[in-house]
C-alpha positions in Angstrom: 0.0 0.0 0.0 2.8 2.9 -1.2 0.2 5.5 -0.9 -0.1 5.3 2.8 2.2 6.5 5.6 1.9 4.1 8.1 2.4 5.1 11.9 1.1 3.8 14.4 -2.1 5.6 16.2 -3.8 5.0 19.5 -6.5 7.2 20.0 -7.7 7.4 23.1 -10.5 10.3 23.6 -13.7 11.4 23.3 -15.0 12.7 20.0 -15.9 15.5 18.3 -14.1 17.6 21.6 -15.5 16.5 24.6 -13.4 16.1 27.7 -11.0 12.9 27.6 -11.5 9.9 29.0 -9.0 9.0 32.2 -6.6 6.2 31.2 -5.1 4.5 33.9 -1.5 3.4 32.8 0.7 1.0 34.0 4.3 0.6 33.6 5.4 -2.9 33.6 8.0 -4.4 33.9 8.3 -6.6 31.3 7.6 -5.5 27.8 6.3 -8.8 25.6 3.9 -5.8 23.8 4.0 -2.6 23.5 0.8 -1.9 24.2 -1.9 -4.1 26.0 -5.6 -2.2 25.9 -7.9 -3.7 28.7 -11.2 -5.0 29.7 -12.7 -2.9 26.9 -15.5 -4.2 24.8 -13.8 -4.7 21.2 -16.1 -3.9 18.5 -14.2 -5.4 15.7 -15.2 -3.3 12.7 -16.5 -6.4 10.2 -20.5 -5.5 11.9 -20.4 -8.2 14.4 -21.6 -7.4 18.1 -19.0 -6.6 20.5 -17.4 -8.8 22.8 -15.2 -8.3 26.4 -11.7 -8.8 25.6 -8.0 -7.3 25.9 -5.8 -6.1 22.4 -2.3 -6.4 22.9 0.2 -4.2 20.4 3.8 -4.9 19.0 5.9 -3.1 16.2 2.6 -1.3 15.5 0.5 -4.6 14.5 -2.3 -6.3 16.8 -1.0 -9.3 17.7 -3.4 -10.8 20.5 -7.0 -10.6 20.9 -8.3 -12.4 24.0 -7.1 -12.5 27.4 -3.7 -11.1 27.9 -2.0 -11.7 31.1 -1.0 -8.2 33.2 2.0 -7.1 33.3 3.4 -8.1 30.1 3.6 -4.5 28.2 5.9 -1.7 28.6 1.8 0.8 28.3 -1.5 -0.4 29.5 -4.6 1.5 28.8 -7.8 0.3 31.1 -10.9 0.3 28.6 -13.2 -0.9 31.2 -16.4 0.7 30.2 -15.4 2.0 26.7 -15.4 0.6 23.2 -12.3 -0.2 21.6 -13.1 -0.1 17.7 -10.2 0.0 15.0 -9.2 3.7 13.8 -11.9 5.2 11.7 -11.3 5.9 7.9 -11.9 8.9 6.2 -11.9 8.0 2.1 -13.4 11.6 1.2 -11.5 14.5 2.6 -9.6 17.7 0.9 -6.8 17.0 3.2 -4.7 17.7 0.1 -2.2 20.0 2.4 -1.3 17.9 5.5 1.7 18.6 5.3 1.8 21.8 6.4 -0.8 20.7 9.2 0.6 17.5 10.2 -0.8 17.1 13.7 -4.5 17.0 11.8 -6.0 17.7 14.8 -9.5 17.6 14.0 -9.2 14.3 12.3 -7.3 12.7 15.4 -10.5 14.2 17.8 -13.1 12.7 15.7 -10.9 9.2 15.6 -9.8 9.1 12.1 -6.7 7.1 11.8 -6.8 7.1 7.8 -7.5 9.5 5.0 -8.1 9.7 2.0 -7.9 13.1 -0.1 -7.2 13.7 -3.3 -11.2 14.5 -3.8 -13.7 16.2 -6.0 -11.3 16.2 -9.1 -8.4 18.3 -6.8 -5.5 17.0 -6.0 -1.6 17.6 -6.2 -0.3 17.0 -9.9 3.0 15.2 -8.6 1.1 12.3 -6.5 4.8 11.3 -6.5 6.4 14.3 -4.9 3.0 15.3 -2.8 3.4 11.4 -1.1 7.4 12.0 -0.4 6.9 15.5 1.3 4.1 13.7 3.9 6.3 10.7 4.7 9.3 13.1 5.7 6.8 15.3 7.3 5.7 12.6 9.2 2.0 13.8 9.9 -0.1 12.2 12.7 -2.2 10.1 10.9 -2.1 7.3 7.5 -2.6 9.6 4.0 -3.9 8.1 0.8 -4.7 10.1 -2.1 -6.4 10.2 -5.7 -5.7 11.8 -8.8 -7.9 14.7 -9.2 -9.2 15.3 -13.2 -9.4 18.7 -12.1 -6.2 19.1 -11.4 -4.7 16.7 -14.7 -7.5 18.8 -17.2 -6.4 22.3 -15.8 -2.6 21.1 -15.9 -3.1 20.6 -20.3 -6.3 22.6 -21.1 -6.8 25.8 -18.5 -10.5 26.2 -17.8 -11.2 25.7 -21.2 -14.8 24.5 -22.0 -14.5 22.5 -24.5 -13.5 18.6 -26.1 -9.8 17.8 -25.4 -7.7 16.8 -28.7 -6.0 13.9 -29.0 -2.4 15.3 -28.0 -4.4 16.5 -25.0 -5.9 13.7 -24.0 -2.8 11.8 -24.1 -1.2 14.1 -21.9 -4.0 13.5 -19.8 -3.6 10.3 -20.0 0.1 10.3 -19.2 -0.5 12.6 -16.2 -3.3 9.6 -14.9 -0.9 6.9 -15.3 2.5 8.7 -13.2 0.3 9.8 -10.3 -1.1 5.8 -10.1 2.7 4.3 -10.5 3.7 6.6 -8.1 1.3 5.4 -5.5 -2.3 7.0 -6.1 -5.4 4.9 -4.7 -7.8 5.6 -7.8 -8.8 8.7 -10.5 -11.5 11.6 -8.6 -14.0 14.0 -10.9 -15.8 17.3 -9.2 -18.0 17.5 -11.9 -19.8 20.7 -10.5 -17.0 22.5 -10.3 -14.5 24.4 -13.2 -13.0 22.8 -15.3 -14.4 19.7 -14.6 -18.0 20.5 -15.7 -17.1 20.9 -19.0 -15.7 17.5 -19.4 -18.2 14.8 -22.0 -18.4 10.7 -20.7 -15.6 9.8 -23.2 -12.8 11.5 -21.6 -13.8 10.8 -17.9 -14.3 7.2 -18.9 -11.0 7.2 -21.0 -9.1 8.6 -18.0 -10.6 6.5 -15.0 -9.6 3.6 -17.8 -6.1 4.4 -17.1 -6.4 4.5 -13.2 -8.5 1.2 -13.0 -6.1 -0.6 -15.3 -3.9 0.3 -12.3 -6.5 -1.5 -9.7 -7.7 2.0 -8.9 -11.3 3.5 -7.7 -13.1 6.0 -9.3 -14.4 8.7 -7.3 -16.8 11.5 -8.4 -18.5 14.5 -7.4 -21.2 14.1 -9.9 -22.6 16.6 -12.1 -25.8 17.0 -10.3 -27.1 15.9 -6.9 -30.3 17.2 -6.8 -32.7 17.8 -10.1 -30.8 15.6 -12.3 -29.8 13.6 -9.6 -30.6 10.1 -11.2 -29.1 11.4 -14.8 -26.3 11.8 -12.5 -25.7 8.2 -11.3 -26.2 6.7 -14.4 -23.3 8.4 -16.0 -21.3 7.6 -12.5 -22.3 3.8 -13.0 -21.4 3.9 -16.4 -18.0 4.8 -16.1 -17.3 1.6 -13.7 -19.5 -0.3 -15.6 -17.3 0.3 -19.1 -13.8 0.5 -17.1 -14.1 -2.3 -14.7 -13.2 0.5 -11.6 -15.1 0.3 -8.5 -16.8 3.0 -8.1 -17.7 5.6 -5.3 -19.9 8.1 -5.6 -18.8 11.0 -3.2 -21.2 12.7 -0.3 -24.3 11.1 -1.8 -27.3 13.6 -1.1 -30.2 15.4 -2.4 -29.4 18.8 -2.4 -32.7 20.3 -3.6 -35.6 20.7 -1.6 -38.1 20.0 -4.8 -36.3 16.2 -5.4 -36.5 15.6 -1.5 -37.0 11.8 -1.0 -35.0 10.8 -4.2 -32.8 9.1 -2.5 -35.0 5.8 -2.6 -34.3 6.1 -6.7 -30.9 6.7 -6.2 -29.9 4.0 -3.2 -32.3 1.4 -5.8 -29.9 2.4 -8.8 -26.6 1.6 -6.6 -28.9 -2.0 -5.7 -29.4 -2.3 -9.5 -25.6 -1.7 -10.9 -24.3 -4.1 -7.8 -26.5 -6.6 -9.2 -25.3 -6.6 -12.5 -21.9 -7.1 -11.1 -21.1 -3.6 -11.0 -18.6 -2.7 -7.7 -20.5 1.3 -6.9 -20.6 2.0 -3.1 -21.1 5.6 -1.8 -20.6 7.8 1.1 -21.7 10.2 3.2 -20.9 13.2 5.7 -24.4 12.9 8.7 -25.4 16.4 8.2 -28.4 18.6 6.1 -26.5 21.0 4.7 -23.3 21.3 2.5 -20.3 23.0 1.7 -18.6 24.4 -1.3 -17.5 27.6 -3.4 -19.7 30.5 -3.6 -19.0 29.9 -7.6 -20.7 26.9 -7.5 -24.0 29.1 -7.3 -23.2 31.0 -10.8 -23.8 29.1 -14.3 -20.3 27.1 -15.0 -20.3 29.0 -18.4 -19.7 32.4 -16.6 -16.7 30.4 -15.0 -14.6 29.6 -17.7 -10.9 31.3 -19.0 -10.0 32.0 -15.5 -10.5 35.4 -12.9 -9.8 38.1 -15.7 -12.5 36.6 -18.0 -15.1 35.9 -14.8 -14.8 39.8 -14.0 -15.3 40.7 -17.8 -18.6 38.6 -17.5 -19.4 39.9 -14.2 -18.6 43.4 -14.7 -20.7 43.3 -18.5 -24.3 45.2 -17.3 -26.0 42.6 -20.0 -23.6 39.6 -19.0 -24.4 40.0 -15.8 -28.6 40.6 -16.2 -28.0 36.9 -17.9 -26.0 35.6 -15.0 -28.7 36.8 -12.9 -31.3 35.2 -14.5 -30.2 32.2 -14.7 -28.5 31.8 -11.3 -32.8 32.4 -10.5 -33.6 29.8 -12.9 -31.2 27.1 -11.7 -32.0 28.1 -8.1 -36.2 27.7 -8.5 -35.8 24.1 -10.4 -34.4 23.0 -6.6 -37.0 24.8 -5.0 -35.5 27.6 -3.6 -36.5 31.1 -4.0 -32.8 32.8 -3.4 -29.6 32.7 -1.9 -30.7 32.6 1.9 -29.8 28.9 2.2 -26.3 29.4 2.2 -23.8 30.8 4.7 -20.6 32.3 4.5 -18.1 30.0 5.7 -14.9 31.8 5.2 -14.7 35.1 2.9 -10.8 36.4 3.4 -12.0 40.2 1.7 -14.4 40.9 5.1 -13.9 38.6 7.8 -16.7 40.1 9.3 -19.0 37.9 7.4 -18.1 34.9 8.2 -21.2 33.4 9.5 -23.8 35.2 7.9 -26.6 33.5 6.2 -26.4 35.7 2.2 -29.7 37.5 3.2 -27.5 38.6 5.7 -24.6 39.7 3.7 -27.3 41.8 1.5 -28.2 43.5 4.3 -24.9 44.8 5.0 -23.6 45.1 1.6 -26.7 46.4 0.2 -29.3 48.2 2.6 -31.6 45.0 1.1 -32.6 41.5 1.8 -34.3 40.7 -1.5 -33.3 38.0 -4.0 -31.6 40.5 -6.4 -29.9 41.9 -3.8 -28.1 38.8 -2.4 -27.2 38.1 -6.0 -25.3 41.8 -6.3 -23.8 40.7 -2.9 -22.8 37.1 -4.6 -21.3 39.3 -7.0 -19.3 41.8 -5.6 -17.9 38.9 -3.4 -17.2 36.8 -6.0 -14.8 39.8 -7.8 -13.7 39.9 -4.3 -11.8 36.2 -4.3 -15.3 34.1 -3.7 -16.1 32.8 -0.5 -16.2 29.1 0.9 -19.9 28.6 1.6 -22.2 26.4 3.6 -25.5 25.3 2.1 -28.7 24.2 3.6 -30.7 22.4 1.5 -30.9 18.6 2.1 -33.7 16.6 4.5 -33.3 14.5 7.9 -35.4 12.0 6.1 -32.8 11.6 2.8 -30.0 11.2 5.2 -30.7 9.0 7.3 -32.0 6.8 4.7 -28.8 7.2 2.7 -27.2 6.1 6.1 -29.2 2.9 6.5 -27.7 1.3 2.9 -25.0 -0.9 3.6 -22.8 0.0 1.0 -22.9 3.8 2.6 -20.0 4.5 4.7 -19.3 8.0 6.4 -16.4 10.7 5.4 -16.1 14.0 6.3 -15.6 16.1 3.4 -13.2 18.4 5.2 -9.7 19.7 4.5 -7.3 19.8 7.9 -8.4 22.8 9.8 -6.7 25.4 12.1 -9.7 25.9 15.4 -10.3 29.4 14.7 -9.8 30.0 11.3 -13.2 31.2 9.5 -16.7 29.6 10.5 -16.8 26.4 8.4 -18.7 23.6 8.3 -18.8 21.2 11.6 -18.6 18.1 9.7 -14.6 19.0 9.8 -14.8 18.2 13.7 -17.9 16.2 14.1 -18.6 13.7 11.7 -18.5 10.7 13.1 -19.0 11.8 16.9 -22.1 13.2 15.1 -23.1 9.4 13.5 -22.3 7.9 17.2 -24.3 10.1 19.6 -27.3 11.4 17.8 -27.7 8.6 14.6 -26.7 6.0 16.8 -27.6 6.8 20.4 -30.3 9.3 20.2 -32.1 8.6 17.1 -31.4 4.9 16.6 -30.8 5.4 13.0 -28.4 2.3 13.1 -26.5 -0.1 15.3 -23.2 0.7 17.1 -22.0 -2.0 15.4 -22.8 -0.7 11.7 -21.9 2.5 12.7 -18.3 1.7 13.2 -18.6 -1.2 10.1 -19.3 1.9 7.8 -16.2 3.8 9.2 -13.5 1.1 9.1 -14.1 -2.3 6.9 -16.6 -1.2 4.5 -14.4 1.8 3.7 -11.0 -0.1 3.5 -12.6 -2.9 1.2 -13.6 -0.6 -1.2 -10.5 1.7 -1.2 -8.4 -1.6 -1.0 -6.3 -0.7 2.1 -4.5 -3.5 3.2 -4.3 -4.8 6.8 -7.1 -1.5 8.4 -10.5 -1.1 9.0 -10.5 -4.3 11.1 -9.4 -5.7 14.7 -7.3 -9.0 14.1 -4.3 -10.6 14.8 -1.8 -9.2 11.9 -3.8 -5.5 11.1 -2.4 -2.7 12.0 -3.1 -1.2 15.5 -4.7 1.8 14.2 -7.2 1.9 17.3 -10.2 4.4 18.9 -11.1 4.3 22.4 -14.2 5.9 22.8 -17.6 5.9 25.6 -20.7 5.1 23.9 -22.4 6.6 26.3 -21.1 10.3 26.3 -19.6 10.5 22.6 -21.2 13.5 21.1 -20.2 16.2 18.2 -20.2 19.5 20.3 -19.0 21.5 17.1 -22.3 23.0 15.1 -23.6 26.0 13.4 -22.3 29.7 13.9 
C-alpha cells in the first residue's frame, strides 16, 4: 500500500471535543507488547456485536486478541467501560495539504486514523512528490490520495470549456498513469466545479480507464445531486460499468428541496448496478446542509478562462442581467427562491462575514434583503476572491435513509483545519461523533456496530487498504477508544 504512511495511532478520547477519558496506565515491567488495551469491549469493525476482551500491540500490529495476562507490556490503557473499535477511515476529505498541518487535529479528535484526499477532481499534480513531502513530514495520521481530473485537465487545457484533442488527451492520459505508479489509490472528478463541468463521458471514462487498469477507484462528485440527480448516477455507474473501476460516488445527497426523497431512486440504482456485477458504493458526511465555493452558485459558463474573464462577464451590465437570470432559474428548479440557504463559511476580503446566512450579507452590503440583492452581494464577493460557503438544503429523512444502505459508509468532506480559522462547516470536527451520539444513540438510526462497520471495513474494502479497518491478529493497531455513552459532536452551526 505505497500510498499510505503508516504510523502507528492510539487514540484514546472522546470525539468531536469533549473532555477525555482518564486512562489508567501501568508501567510494567516486562515489555512482551508494546501496548496491552484492557477489559474494553472490542467492536471489531466487520458489523459483528462486540465482545469483552484485551488487544495487545507490537511493532505497530495487533498481535493478540483475547485474554492477555497483566504485566506483560511496557503501556496499558484500562478500557473498562469504553469501546475499543479499529481507527476510523476517512476516504473523502480535501486534506490535500497535510503537510503543512501535520498534527491533523480535528481528524485525530473525531478518531480518524486514515484519509483519503485527493477528492472532487483536486489534488496535487505530482502524486509522486506530494506522497514523499508527507512521509518526511511525518503527519499524525495514515494519508492516501487520488488523482484529481481537475487538477490533470487544468494542468493541459486551463479552464477551457471544450473537447480535449487527442495530443491533450494523451497528456492527460500520461499525467493519470504517473500519479497511479507513483502510488495513487484511484482517479476523482468534481463535476460541478471548473473545469471539470465541461468534461463529455468519453474522456472521464478514458481517464478512470487508465487509473482502474492500475487497480484504482473512481471517485466522483457528480454533475448533479439534486434535479438531475438520477441522470447523474447513471453516468457515475457507467464509467465503472465500461472500465471495470469500483466506483464511489462521493457525499451522496439530495441537495434540492423539490427532489427531496429521491434518494429511494438513487440508493435502488446503486442495488441495480451491484446486481449486474457492477462494484458502486457511496458515502456520506451525517449532516443537512453542504459545503462548497460560492462559484458553484453562478452558471459554469460564466466560469470559464479564469478570474480576468469571470470579471469581464461579471462586470458586462447585460452579461451579468443573464448571470442573474439564470442563477434564479437554476436556483427555482431546486425549490428555492434565493440565496438565503447558504452561509458564508470563510470570505478572506471581510472577515466580518463569516457566518452570515447571504440575506444577511445583502443587508450589510446592500441596505436589502431581496433576491436580487443577495445576488449583487454574490457578486461583488465573487470579484472579491469568492467565498467558501455552507449550504442548507438537504432533508433528515434523505440522510438517514442514505445512512441505513450498507454500501454507505461516512467521510467527512473536510480539509485539515486550524480551530479558529473562519466559521466552516462542523462536519470537519464532528462527523462521526455526530453518527455515534445522535444517529446511533439518540435517534437509533443504526446499530453501534454498523456504525463503526461503515467507518473502518466497509471503507478499507472498497479503497483496497490492506491490513485496516478491522481488529485481528496481523492488522495494523490503528485503534479508537471511545464511551458510547457520552460520545457527542459539540462542534455546530455559527
Amino acid at each position: 500500500m505505497s500510498a499510505l504512511c503508516n504510523r502507528l495511532l492510539i487514540v484514546a478520547a472522546l470525539l468531536g471535543g469533549l473532555s477525555g477519558v482518564d486512562f489508567p496506565r501501568l508501567v510494567a515491567q516486562q515489555s512482551r507488547y508494546d501496548v496491552v488495551i484492557a477489559g474494553g469491549t472490542v467492536i471489531d469493525g466487520t458489523g459483528k456485536p462486540g465482545i469483552r476482551a484485551d488487544l495487545a500491540i507490537k511493532d505497530g500490529r495487533i498481535v493478540q486478541l483475547g485474554a492477555v495476562a497483566r504485566g506483560q507490556a511496557a503501556e496499558t490503557i484500562d478500557a473498562r467501560g469504553l469501546v475499543v473499535a479499529p481507527g476510523f477511515i476517512d476516504v473523502h476529505t480535501h486534506a490535500d495539504d497535510i503537510a503543512s498541518h501535520p498534527s491533523a487535529s480535528n481528524f485525530v479528535r473525531m478518531g480518524v486514523t486514515t484519509v483519503v484526499a485527493g477528492n472532487c477532481g483536486g489534488s496535487a499534480l505530482d502524486v509522486g512528490e506530494a506522497l514523499a513531502k508527507i512521509r518526511e513530514t511525518r503527519v499524525a495520521i495514515n494519508y492516501a490520495t487520488l488523482i484529481g481530473h481537475n487538477a490533470v485537465r487544468r494542468a493541459v487545457m486551463g479552464s477551457a470549456d471544450r473537447l480535449p484533442t487527442p495530443s491533450e488527451m494523451a497528456r492527460m492520459k500520461s499525467y493519470v498513469w504517473k500519479a497511479m505508479a507513483d502510488g495513487a489509490v484511484g482517479f476523482s472528478t468534481g463535476l460541478q466545479y471548473v473545469p471539470g463541468t465541461y468534461a463529455k463521458a468519453p474522456e472521464i471514462i478514458d481517464l478512470a480507464r487508465v487509473a482502474a487498469n492500475a487497480g484504482g477507484i473512481y471517485a466522483s462528485h457528480m454533475r448533479n445531486e439534486g434535479t438531475e440527480l438520477e441522470q447523474a448516477i447513471a453516468e457515475t455507474i457507467r464509467v465503472g460499468e465500461t472500465t471495470g473501476a469500483r466506483v464511489e460516488i462521493s457525499h451522496l445527497k439530495v441537495d434540492s428541496p423539490s427532489r427531496w426523497g429521491a434518494s429511494e431512486k438513487a440508493l435502488a440504482m446503486i442495488d441495480a448496478a451491484r446486481a449486474k456485477g457492477i462494484d458502486v458504493a457511496a458515502d456520506q458526511y451525517a449532516y443537512t446542509a453542504a459545503s462548497s465555493t460560492l462559484g458553484i452558485r453562478f452558471p459554469a459558463w460564466a466560469l470559464e478562462g479564469g478570474e480576468q474573464k469571470i470579471a469581464e462577464r461579471l462586470n458586462d451590465p447585460a452579461t451579468w442581467q443573464r448571470i442573474k437570470k439564470e442563477m434564479a432559474g437554476l436556483l427555482a428548479e431546486r425549490g428555492l427562491p434565493d440565496l438565503s440557504f447558504a452561509k458564508v463559511a470563510s470570505y478572506a476580503a471581510d472577515k466580518t462575514l463569516n457566518g452570515l446566512s447571504m440575506k444577511q450579507v445583502a443587508t450589510r452590503m446592500k441596505a436589502a434583503d431581496s433576491a436580487d440583492a443577495q445576488f449583487e452581494a454574490a457578486r461583488e464577493m465573487m470579484l472579491a476572491g469568492g467565498a467558501s460557503m455552507v449550504y442548507h438544503f438537504m432533508s433528515d429523512e434523505d440522510v438517514a435513509r442514505i445512512m441505513r444502505h450498507p454500501k454507505v459508509s461516512f467521510a467527512s468532506d473536510s480539509g485539515v483545519l486550524e480551530y479558529g480559522d473562519g466559521v466552516p462547516h462542523p462536519r470537519g470536527y464532528g462527523n462521526t461523533a455526530r453518527v455515534l451520539g445522535e444517529y446511533v444513540r439518540t435517534r437509533h438510526v443504526i446499530s453501534l456496530e454498523e456504525a463503526i462497520r461503515k467507518m473502518t471495513s466497509l471503507p478499507a474494502e472498497q479503497f483496497r487498504l490492506v491490513n485496516r479497518g478491522i481488529i485481528r491478529p496481523g492488522y495494523a493497531g490503528d485503534l479508537v477508544i471511545f464511551d458510547p455513552a457520552r460520545v457527542a459532536d459539540t462542534a455546530w452551526w455559527s
